[in-house]
C-alpha positions in Angstrom: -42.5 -7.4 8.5 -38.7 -7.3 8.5 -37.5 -8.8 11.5 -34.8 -6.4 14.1 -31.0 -7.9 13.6 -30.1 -9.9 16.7 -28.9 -7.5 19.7 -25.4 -8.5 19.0 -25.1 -7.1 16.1 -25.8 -4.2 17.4 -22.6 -3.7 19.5 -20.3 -5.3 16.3 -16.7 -4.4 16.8 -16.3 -2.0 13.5 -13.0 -2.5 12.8 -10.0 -5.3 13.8 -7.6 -2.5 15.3 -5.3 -3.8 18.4 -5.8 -1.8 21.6 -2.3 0.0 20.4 -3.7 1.2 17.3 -6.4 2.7 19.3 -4.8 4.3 21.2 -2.2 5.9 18.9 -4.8 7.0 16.7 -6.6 8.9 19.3 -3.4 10.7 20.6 -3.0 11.7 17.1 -6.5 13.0 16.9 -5.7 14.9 20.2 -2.4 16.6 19.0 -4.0 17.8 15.2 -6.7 19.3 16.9 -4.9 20.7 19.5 -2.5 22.1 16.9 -5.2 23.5 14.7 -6.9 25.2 17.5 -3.7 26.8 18.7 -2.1 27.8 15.3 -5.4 29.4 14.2 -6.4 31.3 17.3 -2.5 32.5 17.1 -2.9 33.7 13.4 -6.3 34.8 13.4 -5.6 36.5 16.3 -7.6 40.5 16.2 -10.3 38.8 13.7 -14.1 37.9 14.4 -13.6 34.8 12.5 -14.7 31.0 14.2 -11.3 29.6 14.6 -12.0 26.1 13.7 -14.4 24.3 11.0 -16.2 21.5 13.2 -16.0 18.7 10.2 -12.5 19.0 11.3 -13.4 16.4 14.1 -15.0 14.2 12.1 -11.7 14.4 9.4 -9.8 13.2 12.4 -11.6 10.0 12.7 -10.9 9.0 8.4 -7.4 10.7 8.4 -6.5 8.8 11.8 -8.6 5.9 12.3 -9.1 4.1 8.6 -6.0 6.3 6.9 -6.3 3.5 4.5 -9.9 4.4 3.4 -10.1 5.7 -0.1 -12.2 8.6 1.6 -9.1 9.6 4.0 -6.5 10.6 0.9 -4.6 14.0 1.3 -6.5 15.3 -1.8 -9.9 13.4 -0.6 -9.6 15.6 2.5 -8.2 18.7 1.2 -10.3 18.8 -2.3 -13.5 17.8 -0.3 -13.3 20.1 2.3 -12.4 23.4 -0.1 -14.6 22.6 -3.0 -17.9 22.0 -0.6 -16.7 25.1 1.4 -17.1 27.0 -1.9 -20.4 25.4 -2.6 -22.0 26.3 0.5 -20.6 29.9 0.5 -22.2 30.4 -3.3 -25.7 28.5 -2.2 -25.9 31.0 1.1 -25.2 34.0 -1.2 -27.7 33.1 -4.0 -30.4 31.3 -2.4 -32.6 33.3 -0.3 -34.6 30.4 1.5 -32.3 28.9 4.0 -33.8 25.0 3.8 -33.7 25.4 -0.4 -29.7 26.4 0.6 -28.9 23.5 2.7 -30.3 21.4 0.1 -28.8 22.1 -2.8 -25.5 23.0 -1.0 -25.3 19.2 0.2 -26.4 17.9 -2.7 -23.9 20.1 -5.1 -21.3 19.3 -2.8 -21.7 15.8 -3.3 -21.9 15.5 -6.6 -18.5 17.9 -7.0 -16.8 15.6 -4.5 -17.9 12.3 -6.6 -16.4 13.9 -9.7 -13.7 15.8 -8.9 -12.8 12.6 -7.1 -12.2 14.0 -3.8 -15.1 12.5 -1.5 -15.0 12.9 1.8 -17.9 12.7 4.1 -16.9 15.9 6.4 -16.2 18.3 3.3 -20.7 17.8 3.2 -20.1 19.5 6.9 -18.3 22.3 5.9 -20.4 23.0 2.5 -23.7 23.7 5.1 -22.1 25.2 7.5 -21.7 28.1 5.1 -25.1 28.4 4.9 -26.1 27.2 8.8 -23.3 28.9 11.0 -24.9 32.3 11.5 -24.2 35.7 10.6 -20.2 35.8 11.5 -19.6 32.9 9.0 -21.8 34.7 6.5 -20.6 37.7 6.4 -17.2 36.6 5.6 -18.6 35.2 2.1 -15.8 33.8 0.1 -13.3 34.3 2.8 -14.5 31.5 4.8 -12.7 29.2 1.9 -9.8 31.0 2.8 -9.9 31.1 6.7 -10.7 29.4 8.5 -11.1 26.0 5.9 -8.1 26.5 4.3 -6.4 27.3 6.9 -7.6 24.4 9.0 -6.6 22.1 6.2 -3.0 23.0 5.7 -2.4 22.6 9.8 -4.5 19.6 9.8 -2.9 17.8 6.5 0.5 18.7 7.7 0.0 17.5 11.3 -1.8 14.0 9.5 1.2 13.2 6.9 4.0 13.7 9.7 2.0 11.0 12.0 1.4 8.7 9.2 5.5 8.9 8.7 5.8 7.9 12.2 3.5 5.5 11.8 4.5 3.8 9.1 1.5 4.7 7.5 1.7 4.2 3.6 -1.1 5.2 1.4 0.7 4.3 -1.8 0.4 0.5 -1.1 -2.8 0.9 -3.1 -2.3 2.7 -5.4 -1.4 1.8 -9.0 2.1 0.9 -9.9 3.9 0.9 -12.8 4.9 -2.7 -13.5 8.4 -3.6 -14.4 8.2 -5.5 -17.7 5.8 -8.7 -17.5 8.2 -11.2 -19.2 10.7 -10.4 -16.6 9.0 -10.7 -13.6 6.5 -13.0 -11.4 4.4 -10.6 -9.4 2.7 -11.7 -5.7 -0.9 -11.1 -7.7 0.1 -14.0 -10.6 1.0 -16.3 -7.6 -2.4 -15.8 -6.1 -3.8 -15.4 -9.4 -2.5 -19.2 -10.0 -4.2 -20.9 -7.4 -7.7 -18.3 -7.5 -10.6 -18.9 -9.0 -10.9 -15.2 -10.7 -8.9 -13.3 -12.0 -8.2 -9.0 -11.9 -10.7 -8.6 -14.6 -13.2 -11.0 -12.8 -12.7 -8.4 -9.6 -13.4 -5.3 -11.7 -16.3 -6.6 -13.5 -17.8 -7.9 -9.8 -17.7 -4.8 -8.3 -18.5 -2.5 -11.2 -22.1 -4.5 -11.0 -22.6 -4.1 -7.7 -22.8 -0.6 -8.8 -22.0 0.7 -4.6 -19.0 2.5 -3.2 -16.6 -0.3 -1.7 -14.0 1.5 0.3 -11.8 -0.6 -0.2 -9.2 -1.2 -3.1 -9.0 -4.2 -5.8 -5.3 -4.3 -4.0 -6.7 -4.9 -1.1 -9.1 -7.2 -1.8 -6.6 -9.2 -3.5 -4.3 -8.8 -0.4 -6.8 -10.4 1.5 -7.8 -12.9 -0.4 -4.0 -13.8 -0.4 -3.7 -13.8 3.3 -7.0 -15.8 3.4 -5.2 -18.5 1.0 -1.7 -18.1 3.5 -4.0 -19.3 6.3 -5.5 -22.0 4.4 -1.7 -23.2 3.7 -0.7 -22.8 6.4 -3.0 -24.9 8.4 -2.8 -27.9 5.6 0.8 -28.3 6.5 0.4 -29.3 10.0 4.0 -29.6 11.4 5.9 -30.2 8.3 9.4 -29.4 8.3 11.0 -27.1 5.4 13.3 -29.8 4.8 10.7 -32.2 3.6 9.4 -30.2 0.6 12.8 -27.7 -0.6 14.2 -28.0 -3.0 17.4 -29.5 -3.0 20.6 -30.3 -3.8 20.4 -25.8 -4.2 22.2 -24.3 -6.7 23.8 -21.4 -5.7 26.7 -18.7 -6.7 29.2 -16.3 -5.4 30.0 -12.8 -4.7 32.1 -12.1 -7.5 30.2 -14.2 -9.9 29.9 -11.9 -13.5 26.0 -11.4 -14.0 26.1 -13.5 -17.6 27.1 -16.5 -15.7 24.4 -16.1 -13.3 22.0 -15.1 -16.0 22.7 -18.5 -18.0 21.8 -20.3 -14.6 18.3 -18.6 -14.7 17.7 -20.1 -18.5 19.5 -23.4 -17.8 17.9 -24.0 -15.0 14.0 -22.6 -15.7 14.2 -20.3 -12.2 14.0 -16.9 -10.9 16.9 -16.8 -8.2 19.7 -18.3 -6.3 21.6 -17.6 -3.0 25.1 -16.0 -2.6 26.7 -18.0 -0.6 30.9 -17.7 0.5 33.7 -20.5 0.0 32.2 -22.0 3.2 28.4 -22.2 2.1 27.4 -19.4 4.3 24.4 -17.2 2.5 25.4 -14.3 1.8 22.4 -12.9 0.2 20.1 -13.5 -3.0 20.1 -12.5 -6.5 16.8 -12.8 -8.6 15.5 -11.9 -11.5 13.7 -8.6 -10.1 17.3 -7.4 -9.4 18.0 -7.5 -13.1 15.1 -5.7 -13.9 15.3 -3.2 -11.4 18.8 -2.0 -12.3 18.4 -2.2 -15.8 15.1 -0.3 -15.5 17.3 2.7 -14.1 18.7 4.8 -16.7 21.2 5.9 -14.1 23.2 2.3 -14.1 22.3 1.0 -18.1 22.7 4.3 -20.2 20.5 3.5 -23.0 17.5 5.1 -24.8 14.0 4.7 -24.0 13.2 2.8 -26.7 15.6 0.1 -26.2 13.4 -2.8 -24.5 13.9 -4.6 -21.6 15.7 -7.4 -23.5 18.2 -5.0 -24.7 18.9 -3.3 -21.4 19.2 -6.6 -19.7 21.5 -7.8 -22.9 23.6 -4.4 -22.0 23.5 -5.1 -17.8 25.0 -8.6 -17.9 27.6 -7.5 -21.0 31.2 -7.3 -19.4 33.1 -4.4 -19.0 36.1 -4.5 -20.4 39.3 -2.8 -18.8 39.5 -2.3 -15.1 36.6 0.7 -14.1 32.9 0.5 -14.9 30.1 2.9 -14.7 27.7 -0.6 -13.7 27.8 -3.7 -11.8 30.0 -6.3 -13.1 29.1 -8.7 -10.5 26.5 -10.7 -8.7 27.3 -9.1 -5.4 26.9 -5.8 -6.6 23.4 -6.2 -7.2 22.0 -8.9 -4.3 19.4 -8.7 -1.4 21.7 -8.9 1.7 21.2 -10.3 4.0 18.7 -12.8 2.9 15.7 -14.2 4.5 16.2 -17.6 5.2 14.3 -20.5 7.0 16.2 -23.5 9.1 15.5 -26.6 7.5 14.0 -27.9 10.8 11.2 -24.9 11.3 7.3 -25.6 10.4 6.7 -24.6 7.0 3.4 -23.2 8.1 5.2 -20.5 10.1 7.5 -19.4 7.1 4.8 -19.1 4.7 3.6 -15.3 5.7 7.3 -14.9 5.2 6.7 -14.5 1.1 4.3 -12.2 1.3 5.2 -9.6 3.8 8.5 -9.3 2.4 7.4 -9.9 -1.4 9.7 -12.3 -1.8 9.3 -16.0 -4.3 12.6 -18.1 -3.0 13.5 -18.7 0.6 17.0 -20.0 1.0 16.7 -22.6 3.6 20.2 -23.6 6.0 21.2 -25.4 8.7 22.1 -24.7 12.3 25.7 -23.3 10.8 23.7 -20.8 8.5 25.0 -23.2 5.7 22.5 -23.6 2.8 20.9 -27.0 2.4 18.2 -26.2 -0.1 15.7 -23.8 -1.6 12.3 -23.3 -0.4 10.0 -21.4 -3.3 6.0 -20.7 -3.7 5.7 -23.3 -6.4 7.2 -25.6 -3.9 4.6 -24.9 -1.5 1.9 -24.7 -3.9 2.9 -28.3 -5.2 2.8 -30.1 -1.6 -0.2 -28.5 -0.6 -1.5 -30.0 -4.0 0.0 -33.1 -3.2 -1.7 -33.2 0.5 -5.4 -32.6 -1.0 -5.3 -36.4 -2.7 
């Protein structure tokens, strides 16, 4: 006989929000119902129609609470809702026998959602209340896909997307991205990827054989697993200084250096980036590789066809304009990440290393008390000490 779980268990806490979160996510909850409520009572004013769907509560909990969640999308809470809505309203009109309605309307509903890619656990709600809510939802038939589900999802989705702009809420971190081209640039996922014991494909092929819904992303798993290794850095280091593993003496350039120039300092030297510094050392900012990239992947800047490659639009970036106007940037200052981040030479390492992942960064100019740079602090340097400490 199985045995119960321990009594603790049963009061786990279900998610890692801070008391702040909480709270802001119930306030929102309170102000898109509140809105919904009052908008539709307003508009359907005169019409013997329910005013509200009741899945709309439980939406609020997805769209506010794990807004993250694959099921909490805009089109996993607008498709789900409308396509289930129009399930139930067809199973209530053809199907007689109420129980044989409920069934298949759930049932239908969920395997719409799953392939129209737009599961959501409330849109299951709506699809039997069609069938359950009594004669004045009913008797609207297909209406009740118009008002009040539709209607409740356009207030709802609008109210949702204007808090998760407040909030700094961005779905798109997970989603997939069009890489800039591979030879040019170091992703954050190849620096985990370096020091990991899988790989992406490894990830896919795991989960596609546990053959269960994850809500959760491959991004996000690899995110984690990133943060996980940060930790595990971080408290290898103990209090080691910056200054004891950067780089240094640190190569660096100026504001009006021409891009070529800096360019032949990437090849020369095998790396990615160098500060900007003035006549007095000061960093000014950063130039890497990515910054190449980035303008010469905008047609905007680099005028050239789409089938020139990368090599050929990089070629056209760094080429000199000659005479005394130019439609692109001529020099390094042009194109720079100012201001930089930079660490002190006399700060722990282990609090700069969450630095290069929160601001996708790979080089962290390091300075002294004057802001004047002393060295270079990059992963691989990291990577290489925290090698060094294991033997």
């Amino acid at each position: 006989m199985p045995q119960l779980p321990p009594l603790p268990h049963w009061f786990a806490r279900q998610t890692d929000l801070t008391h702040k979160s909480i709270l802001l996510s119930a306030s929102a909850a309170l102000v898109a119902i509140a809105l919904v409520g009052l908008a539709s009572r307003l508009i359907l004013s005169g019409y013997d129609l329910p005013i509200m769907v009741a899945s709309m509560g439980a939406a609020a909990v997805l769209l506010f609470v794990v807004p993250s969640s694959k099921l909490s999308t805009p089109w996993a809470f607008a498709g789900g809702h409308l396509v289930s809505a129009l399930i139930g309203v067809t199973c209530a009109l053809w199907i007689p026998h109420i129980a044989l309605a409920t069934a298949v309307a759930a049932a239908a509903a969920i395997l719409a959602m799953h392939y129209l890619r737009c599961l959501h656990p409330p849109g299951g709600a709506a699809a039997l209340m069609a069938v359950l809510g009594g004669e004045s939802i009913q008797s609207l038939g297909y209406q009740y896909v118009l008002t009040p589900v539709l209607l409740n999802v356009v207030i709802m989705l609008a109210v949702t997307l204007v808090y998760w702009r407040l909030a700094g809420i961005n779905q798109q971190r997970t989603g997939h991205q069009q890489p800039l081209d591979h030879n040019w640039q170091r992703s954050d996922e190849e620096w985990l990827a370096s020091t990991a014991p899988f790989d992406q494909d490894d990830l896919s092929r795991a989960i596609s054989e546990m053959d269960t819904f994850i809500d959760i992303s491959q991004q996000d798993l690899q995110e984690i697993y990133a943060r996980a290794l940060q930790q595990a850095h971080g408290q290898g280091f103990g209090d080691m200084r910056c200054a004891e593993i950067m780089s240094q003496p640190a190569l660096s350039v100026q504001y009006g250096s021409e891009l070529e120039e800096v360019w032949q300092l990437f090849e020369q030297h095998n790396i990615r980036g160098v500060p900007v510094v003035d006549n007095f050392q000061h960093v000014l900012g950063i130039v890497t590789v990515s910054n190449f990239v980035h303008l010469a992947s905008d047609s905007t800047d680099t005028p050239l066809p789409d089938s020139h490659s990368m090599a050929e639009r990089l070629a056209r970036l760094r080429q000199r304009t000659p005479g005394f106007e130019s439609n692109k940037a001529e020099v390094v200052g042009q194109i720079m990440n100012s201001p930089a981040i930079t660490a002190r030479q006399d700060e722990r390492i282990a609090d700069k290393i969450d630095l290069f992942n929160q601001h996708h960064i790979h080089h962290l100019p390091v300075v002294d008390d004057k802001r004047k740079l002393v060295g270079m602090l990059t992963r691989e340097d990291i990577m290489a000490a925290r090698a060094s400490l294991k033997y």
